[in-house]
DSSP file (Angstrom, degrees, kcal/mol; ACC not computed):
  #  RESIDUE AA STRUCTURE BP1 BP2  ACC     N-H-->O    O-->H-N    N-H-->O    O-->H-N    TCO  KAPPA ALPHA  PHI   PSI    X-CA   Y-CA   Z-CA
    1    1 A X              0   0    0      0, 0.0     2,-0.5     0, 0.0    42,-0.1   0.000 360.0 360.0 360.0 118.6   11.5    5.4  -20.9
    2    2 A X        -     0   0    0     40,-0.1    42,-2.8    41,-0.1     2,-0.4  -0.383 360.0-159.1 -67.2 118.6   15.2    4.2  -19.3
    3    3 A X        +     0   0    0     -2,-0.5    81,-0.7    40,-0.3    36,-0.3  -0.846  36.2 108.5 -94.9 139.8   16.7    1.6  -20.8
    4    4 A X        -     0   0    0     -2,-0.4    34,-1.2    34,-0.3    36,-0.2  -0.790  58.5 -55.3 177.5-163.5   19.2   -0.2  -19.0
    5    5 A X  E     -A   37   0A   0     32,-0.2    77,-1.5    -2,-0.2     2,-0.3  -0.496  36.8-165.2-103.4-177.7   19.9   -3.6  -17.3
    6    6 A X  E     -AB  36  81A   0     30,-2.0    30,-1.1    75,-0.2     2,-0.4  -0.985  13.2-154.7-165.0 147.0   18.4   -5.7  -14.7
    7    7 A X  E     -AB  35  80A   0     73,-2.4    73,-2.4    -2,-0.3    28,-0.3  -0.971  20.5-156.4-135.8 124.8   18.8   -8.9  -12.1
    8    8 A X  E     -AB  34  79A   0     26,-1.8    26,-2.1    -2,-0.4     2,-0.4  -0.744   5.5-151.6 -98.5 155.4   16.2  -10.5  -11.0
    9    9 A X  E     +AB  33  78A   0     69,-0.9    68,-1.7    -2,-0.2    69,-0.9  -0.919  14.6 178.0-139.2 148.8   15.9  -12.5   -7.9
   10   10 A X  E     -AB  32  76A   0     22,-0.8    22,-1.2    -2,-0.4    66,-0.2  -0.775  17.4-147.4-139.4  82.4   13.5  -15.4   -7.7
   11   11 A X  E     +AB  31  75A   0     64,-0.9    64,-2.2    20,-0.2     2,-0.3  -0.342  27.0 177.5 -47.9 133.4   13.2  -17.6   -4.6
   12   12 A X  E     -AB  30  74A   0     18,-3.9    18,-1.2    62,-0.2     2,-0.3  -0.978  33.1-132.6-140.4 152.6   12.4  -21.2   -5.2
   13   13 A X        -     0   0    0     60,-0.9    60,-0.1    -2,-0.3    14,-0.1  -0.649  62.3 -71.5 -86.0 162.3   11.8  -24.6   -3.6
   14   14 A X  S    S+     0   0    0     -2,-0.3     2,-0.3    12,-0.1    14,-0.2  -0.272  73.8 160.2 -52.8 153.4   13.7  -27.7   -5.3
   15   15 A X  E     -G   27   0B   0     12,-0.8    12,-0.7    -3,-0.1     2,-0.3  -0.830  47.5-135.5-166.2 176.7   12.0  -28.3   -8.6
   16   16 A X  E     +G   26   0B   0     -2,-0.3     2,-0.5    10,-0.2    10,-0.2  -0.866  35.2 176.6-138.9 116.4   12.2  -30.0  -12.2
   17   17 A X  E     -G   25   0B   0      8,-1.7     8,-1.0    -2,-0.3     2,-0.2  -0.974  30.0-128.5-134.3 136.7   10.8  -27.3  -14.5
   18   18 A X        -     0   0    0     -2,-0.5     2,-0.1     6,-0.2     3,-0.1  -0.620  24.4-156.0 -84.6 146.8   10.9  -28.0  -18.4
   19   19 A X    >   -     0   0    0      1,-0.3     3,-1.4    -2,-0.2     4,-0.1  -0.691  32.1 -94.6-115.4  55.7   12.5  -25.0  -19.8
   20   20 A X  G >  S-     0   0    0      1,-0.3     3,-0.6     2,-0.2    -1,-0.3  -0.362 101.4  -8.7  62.1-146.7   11.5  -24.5  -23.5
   21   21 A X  G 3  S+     0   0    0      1,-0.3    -1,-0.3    -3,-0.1     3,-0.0   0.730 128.3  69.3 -30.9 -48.3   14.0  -26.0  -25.8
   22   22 A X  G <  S-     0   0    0     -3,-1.4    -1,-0.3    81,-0.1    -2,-0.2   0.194  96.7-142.4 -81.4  28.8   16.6  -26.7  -23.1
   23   23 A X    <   -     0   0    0     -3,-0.6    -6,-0.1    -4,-0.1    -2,-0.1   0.467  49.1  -6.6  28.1 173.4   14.4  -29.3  -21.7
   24   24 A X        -     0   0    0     -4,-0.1     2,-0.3     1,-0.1    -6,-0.2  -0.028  64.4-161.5 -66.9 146.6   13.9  -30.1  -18.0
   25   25 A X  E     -G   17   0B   0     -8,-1.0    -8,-1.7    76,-0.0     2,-0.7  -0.866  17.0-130.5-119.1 113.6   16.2  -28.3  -15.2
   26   26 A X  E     -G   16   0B   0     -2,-0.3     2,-0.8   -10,-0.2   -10,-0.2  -0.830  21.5-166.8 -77.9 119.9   16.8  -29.1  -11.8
   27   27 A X  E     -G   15   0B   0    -12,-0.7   -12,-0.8    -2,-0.7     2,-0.3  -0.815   9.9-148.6 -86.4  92.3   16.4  -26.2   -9.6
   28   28 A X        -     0   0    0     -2,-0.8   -16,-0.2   -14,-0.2   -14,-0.0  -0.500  37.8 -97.4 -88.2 153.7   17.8  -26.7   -6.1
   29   29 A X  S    S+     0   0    0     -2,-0.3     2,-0.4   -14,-0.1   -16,-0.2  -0.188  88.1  72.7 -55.9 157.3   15.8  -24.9   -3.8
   30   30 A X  E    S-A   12   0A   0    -18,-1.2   -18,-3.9   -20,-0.1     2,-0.5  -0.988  92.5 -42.7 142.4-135.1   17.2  -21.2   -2.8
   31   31 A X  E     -AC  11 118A   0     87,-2.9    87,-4.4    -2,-0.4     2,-0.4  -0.956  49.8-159.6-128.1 147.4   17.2  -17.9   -5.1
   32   32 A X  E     -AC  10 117A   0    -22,-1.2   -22,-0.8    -2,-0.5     2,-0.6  -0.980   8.6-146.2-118.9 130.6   18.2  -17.8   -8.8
   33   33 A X  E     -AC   9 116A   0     83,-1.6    83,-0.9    -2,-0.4     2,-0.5  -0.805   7.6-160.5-115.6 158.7   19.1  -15.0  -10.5
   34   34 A X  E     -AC   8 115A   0    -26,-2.1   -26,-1.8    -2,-0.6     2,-0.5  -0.902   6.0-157.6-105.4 145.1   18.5  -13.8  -14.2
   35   35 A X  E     +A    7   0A   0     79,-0.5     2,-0.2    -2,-0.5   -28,-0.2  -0.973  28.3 161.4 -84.1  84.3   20.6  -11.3  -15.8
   36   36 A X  E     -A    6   0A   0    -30,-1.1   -30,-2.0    -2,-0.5     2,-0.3  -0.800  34.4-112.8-123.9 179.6   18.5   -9.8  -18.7
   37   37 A X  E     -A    5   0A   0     -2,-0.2   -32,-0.2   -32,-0.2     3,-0.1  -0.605  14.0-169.0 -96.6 153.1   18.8   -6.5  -20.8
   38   38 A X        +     0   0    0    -34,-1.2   -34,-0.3    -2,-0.3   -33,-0.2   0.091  54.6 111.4-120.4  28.7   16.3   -3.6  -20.8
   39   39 A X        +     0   0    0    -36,-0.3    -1,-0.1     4,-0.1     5,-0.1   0.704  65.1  95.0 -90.4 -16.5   17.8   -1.5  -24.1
   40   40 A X  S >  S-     0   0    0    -36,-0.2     3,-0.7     3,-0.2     6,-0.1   0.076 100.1 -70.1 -59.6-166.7   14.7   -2.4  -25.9
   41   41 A X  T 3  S+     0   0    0      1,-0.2    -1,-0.1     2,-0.1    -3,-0.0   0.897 129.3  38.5  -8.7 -71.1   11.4   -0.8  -26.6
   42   42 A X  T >  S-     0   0    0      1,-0.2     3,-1.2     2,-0.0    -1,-0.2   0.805  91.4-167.4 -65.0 -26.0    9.8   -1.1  -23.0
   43   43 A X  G X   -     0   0    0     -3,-0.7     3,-0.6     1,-0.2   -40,-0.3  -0.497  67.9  -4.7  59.7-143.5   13.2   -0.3  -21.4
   44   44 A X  G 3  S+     0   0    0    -42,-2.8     4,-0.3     1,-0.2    -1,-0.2   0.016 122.7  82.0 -66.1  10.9   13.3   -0.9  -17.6
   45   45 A X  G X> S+     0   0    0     -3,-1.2     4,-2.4     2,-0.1     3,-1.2   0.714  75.7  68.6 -73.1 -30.9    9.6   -1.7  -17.9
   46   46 A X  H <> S+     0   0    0     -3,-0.6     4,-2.0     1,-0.3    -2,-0.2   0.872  92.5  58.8 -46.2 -42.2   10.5   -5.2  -19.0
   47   47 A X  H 3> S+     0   0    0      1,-0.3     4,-2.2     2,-0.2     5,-0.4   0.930 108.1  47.2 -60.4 -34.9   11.8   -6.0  -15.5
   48   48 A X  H X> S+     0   0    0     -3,-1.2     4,-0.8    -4,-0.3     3,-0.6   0.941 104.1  57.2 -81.8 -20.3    8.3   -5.2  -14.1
   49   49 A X  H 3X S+     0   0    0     -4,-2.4     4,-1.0     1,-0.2    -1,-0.2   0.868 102.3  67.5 -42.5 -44.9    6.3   -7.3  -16.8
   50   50 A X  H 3X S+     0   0    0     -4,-2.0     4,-1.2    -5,-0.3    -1,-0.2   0.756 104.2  32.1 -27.0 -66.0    8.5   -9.7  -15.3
   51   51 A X  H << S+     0   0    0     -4,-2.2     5,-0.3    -3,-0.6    95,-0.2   0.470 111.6  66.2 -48.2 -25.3    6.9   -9.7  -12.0
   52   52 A X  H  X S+     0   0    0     -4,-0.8     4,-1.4    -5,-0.4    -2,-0.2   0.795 104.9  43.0 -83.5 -28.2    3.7   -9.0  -13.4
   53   53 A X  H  X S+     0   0    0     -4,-1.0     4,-2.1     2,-0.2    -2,-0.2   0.792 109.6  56.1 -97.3 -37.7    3.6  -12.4  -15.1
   54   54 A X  H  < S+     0   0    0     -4,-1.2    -2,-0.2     2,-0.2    -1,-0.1   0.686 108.6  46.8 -71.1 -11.8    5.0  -14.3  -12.1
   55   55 A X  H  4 S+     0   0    0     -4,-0.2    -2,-0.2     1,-0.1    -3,-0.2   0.782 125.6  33.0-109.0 -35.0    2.1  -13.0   -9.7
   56   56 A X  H  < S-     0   0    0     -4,-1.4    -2,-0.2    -5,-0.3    -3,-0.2   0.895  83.4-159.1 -67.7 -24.8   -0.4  -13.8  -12.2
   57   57 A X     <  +     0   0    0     -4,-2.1    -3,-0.1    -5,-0.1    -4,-0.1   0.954  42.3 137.6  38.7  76.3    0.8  -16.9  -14.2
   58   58 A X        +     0   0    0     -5,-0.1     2,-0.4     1,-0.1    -1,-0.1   0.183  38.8  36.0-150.0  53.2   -1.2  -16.3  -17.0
   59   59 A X  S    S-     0   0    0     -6,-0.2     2,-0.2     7,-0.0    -1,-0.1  -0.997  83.2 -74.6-158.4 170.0   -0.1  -16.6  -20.3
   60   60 A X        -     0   0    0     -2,-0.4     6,-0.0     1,-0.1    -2,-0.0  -0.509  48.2 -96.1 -96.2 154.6    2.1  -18.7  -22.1
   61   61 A X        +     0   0    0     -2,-0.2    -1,-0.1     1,-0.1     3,-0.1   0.390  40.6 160.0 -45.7 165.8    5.9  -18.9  -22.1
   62   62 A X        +     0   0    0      1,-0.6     2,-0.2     2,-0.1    -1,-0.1   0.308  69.1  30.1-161.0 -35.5    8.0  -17.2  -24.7
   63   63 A X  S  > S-     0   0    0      1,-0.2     4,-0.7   -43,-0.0    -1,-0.6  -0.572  86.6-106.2-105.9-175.5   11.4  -16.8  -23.2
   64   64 A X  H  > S+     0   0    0      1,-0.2     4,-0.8     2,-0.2    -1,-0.2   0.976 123.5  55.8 -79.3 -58.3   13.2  -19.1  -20.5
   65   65 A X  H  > S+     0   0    0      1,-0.2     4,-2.0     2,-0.2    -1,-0.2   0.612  96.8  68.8 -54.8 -25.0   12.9  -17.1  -17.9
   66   66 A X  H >> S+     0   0    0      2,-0.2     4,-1.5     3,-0.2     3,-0.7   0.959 101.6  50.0 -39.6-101.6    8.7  -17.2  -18.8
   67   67 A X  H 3X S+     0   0    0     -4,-0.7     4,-2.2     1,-0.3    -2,-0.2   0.746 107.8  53.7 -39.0 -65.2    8.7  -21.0  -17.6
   68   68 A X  H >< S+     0   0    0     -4,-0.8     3,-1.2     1,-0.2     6,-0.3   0.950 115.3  37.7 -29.5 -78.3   10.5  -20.0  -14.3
   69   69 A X  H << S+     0   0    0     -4,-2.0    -2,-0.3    -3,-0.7    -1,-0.2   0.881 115.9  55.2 -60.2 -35.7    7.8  -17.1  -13.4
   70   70 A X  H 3< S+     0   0    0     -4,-1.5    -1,-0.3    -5,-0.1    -2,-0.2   0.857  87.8  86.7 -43.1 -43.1    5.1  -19.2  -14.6
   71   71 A X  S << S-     0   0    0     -4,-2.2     3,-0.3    -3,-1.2   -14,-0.1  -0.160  81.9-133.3 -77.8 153.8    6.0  -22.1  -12.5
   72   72 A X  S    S+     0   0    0      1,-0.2    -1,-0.1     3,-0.0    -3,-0.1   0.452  97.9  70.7-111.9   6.9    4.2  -21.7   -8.8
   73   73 A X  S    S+     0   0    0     -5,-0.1   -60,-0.9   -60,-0.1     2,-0.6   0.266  87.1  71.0 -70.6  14.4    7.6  -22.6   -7.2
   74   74 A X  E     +B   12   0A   0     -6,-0.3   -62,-0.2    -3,-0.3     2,-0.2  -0.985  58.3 179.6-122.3 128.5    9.2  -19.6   -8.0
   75   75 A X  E     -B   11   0A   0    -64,-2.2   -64,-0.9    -2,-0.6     2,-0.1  -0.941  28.7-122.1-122.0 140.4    8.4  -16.2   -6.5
   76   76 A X  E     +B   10   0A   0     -2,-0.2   -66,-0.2   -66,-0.2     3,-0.1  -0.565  33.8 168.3 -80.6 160.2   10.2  -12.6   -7.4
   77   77 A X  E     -     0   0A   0    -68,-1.7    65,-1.7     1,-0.3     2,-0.3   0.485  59.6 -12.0-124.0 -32.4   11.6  -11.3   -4.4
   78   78 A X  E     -BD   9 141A   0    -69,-0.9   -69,-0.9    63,-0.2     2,-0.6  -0.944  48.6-165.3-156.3 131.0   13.8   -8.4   -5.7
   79   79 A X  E     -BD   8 140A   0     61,-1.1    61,-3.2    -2,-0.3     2,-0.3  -0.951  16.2-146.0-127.2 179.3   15.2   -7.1   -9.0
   80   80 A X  E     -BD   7 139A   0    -73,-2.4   -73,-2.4    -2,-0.6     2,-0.3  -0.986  19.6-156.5-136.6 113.3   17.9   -4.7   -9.1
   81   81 A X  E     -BD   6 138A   0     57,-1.6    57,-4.8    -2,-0.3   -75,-0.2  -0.881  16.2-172.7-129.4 138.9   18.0   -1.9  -12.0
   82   82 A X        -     0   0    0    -77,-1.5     2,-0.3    -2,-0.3   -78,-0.1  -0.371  17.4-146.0 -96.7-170.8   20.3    0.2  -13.8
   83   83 A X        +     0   0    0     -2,-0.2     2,-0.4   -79,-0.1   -79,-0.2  -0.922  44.3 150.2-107.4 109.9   19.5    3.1  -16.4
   84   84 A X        -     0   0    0    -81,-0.7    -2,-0.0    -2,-0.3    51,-0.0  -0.947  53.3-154.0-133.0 166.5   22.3    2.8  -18.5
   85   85 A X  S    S+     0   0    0     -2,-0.4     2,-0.3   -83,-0.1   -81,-0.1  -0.140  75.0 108.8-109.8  44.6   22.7    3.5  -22.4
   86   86 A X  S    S-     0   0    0      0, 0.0     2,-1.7     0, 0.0     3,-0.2  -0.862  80.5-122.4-150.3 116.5   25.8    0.7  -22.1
   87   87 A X        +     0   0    0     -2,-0.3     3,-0.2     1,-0.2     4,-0.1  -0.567  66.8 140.0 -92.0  93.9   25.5   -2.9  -23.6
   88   88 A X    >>  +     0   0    0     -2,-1.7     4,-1.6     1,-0.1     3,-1.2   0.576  23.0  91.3 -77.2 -32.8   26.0   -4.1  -20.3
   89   89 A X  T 34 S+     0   0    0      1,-0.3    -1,-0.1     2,-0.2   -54,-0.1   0.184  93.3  47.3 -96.6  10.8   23.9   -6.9  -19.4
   90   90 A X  T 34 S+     0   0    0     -3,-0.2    -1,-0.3     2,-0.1     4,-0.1   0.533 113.6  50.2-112.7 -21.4   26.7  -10.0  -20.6
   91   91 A X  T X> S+     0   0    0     -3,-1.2     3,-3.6     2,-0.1     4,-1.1   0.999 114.0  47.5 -61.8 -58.2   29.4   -7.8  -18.6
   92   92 A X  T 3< S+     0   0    0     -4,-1.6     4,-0.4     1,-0.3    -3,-0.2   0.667 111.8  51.1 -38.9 -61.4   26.4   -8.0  -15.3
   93   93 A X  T 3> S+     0   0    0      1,-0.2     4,-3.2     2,-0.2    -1,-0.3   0.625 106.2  50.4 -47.6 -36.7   26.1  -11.4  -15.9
   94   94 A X  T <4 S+     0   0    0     -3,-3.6    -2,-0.2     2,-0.2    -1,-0.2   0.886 111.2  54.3 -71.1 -52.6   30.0  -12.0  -15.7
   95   95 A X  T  < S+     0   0    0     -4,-1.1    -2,-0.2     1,-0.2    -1,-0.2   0.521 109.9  43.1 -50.2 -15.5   30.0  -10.1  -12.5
   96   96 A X  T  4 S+     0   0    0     -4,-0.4    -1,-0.2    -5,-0.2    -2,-0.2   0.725  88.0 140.9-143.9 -68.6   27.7  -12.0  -11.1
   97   97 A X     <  +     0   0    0     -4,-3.2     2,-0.1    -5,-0.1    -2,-0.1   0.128  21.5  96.7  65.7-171.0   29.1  -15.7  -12.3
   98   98 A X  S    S+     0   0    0     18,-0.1    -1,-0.1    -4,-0.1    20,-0.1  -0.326  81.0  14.8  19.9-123.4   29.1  -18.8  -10.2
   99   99 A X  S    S+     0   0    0     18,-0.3    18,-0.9    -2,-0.1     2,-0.3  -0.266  80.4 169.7 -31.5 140.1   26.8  -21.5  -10.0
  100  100 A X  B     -E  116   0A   0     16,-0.3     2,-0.7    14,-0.1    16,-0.2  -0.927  44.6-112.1-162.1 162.0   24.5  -21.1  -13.4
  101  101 A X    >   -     0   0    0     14,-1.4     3,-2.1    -2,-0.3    13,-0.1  -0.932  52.5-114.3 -93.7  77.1   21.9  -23.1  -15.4
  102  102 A X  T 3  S+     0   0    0     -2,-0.7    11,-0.2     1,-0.2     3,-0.1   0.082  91.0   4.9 -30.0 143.4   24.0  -23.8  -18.5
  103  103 A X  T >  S+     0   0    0      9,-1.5     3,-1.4     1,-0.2     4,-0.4   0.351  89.5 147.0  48.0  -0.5   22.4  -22.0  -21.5
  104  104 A X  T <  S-     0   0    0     -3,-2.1    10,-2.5     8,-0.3    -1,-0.2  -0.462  71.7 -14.9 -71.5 146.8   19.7  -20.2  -19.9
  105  105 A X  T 3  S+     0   0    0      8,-0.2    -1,-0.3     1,-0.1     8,-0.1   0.726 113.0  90.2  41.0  40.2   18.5  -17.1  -20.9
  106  106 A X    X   +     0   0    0     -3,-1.4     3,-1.4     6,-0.1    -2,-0.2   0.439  37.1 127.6-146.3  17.2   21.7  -16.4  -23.2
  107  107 A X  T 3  S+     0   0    0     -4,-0.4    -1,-0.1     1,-0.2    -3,-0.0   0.539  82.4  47.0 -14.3 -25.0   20.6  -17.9  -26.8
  108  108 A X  T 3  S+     0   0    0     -3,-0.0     2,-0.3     0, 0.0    -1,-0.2  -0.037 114.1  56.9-122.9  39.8   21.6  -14.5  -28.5
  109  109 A X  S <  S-     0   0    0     -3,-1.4    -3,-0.0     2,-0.1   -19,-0.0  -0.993  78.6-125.8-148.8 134.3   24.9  -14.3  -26.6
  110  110 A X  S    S+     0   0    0     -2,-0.3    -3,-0.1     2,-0.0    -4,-0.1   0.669  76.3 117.2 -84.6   7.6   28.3  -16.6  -26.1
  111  111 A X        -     0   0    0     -5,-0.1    -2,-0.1     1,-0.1     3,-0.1  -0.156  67.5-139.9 -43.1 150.6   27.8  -16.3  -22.3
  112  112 A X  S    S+     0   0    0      1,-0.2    -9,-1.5   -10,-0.1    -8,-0.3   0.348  80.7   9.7 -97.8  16.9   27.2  -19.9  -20.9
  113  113 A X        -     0   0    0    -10,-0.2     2,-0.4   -11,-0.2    -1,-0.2  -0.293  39.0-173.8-170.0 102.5   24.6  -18.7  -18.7
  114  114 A X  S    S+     0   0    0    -10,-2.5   -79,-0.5   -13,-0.1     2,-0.2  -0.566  82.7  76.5 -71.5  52.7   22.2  -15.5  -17.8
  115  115 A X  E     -C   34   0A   0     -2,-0.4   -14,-1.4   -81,-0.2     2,-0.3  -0.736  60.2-178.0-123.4 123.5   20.8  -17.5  -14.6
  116  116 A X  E     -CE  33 100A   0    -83,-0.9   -83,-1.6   -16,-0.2     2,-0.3  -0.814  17.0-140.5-135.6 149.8   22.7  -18.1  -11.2
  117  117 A X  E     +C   32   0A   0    -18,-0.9   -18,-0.3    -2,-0.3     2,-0.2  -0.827  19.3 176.6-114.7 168.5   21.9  -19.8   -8.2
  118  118 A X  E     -C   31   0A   0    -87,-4.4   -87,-2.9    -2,-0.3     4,-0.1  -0.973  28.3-137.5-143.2 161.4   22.6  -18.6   -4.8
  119  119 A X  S    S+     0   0    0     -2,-0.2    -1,-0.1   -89,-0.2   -87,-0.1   0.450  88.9  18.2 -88.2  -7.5   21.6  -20.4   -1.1
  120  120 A X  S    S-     0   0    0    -89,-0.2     2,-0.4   -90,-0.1    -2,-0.1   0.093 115.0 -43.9-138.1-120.3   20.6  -17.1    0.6
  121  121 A X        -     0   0    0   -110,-0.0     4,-0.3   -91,-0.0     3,-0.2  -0.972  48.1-171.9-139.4 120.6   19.7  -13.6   -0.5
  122  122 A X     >  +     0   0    0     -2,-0.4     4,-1.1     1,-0.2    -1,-0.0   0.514  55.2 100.1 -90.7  -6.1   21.8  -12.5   -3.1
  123  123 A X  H  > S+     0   0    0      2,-0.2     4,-1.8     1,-0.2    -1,-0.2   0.616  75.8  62.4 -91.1 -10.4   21.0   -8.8   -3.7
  124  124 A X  H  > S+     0   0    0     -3,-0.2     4,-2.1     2,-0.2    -1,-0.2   0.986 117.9  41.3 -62.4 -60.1   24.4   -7.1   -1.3
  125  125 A X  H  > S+     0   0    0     -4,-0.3     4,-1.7     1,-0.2    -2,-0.2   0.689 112.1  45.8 -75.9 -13.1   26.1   -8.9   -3.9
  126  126 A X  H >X S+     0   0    0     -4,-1.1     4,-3.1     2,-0.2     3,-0.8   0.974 117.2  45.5 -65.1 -68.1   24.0   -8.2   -7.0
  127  127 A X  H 3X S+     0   0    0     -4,-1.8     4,-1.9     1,-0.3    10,-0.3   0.861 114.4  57.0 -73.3 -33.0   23.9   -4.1   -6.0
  128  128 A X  H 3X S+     0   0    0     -4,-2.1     4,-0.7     1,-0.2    -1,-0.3   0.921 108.8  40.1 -83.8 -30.4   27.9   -4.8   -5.4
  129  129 A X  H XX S+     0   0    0     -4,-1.7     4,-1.2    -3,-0.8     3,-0.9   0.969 115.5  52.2 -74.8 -41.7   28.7   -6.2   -9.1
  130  130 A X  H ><>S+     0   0    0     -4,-3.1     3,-4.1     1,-0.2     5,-0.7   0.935 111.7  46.6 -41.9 -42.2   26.3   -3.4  -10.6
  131  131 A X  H 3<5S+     0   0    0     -4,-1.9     3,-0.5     1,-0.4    -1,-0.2   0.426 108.2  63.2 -93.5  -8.6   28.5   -0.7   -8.4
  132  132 A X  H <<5S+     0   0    0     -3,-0.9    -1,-0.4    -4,-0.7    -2,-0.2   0.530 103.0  40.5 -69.0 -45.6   31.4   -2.5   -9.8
  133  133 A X  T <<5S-     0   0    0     -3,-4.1    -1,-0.2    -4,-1.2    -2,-0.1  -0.631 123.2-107.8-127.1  89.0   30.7   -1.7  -13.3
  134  134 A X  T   5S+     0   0    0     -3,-0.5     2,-0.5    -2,-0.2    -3,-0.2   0.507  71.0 142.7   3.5  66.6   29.8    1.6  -12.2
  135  135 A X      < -     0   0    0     -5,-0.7     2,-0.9    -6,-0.2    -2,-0.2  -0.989  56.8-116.5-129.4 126.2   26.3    1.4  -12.7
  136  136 A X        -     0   0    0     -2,-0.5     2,-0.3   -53,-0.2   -55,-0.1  -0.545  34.6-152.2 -53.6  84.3   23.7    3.0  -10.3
  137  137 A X        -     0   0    0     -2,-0.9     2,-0.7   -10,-0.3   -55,-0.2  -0.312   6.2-160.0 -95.5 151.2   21.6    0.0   -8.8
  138  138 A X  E     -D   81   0A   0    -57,-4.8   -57,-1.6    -2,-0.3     2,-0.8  -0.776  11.5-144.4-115.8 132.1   18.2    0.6   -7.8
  139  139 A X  E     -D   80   0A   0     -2,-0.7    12,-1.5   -59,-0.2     2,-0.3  -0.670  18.3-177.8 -90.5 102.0   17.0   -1.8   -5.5
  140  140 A X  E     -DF  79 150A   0    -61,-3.2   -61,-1.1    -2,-0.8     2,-0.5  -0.473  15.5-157.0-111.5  80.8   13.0   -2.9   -5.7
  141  141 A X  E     -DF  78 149A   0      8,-0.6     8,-1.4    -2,-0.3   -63,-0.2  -0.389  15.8-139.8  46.5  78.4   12.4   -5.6   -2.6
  142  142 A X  E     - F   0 148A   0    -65,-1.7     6,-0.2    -2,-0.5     3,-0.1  -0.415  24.5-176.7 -48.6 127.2    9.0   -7.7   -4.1
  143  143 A X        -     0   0    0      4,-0.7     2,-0.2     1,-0.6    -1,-0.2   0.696  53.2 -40.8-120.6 -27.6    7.0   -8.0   -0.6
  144  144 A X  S >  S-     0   0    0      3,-0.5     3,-2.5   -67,-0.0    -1,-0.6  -0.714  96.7 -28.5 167.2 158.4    3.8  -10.2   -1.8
  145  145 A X  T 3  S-     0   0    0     -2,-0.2   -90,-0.0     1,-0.2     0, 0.0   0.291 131.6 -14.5 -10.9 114.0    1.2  -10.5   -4.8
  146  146 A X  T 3  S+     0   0    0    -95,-0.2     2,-0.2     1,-0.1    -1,-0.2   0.543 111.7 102.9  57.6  21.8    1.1   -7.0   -6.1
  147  147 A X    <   +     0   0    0     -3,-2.5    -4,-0.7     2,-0.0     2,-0.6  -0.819  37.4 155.5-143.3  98.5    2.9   -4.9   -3.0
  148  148 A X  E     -F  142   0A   0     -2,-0.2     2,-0.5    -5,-0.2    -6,-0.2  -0.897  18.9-168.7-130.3 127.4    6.2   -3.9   -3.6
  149  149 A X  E     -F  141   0A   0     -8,-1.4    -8,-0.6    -2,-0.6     2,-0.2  -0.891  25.4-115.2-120.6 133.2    8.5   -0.8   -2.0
  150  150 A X  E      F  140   0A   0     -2,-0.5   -10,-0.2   -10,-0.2   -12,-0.0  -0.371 360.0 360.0 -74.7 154.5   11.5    0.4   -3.0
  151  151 A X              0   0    0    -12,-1.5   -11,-0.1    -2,-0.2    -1,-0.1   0.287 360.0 360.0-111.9 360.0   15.0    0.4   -1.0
């Protein structure tokens, strides 16, 4: 199984979605992305659980990013994968920067943020920060519920 890093791209309409612990979020509509790691057990499966849980929305949260993909104004659209053996995924996150959801998805990190918002389609610039810290990114383009092709 490859282990690596990952950005996920989530389209959304404007929202309030309570977030675990960090309590309710304003979401302006557009795409947010999360920045997690894949060096665990599952590897670069983890991204696709991800997806898996956001076109079913059925179970209950356990990370932040859980409450996003639960919520039925957020849809994946794309994530973006490395395979690296590299703990990478606070540099990816740096790379990546601007607008953010203070504290999301970084509790086991001094980042201030693994979630980014963007107004348009973010992924030229996603695939440009992986290729940036020389990481091969592999492009997956979410097309609807359970039909997805790579790019």
């Amino acid at each position: 199984m490859d282990k690596g890093v990952y950005a996920l791209v989530l389209e959304n309409t404007g929202c309030v979605v309570r977030v675990g612990a960090l309590g309710e979020r304003e979401f302006a509509a557009g795409s947010h992305v999360y920045v997690g790691s894949a060096r665990g057990s599952g590897g670069l499966a983890r991204a696709d659980r991800h997806v898996r849980l956001a076109l079913r929305r059925n179970r209950s949260p356990r990370w932040h990013i859980d409450y996003l993909l639960l919520d039925s104004h957020f849809s994946p659209v794309a994530v973006v994968t490395a395979a690296t053996d590299r703990d990478c995924e606070c540099d990816l996150a740096r790379a990546v920067a601007g607008p953010s959801v203070p504290g999301f998805g970084c509790s086991d990190c001094a980042c201030p943020s693994h979630l980014f918002y963007r107004p348009s389609d973010p992924v030229p610039e996603i695939a440009a920060a992986f290729h940036c810290l020389g990481l091969d990114a592999r492009i997956t383009r979410i097309k609807s519920a359970g039909n997805q092709h790579r790019v």
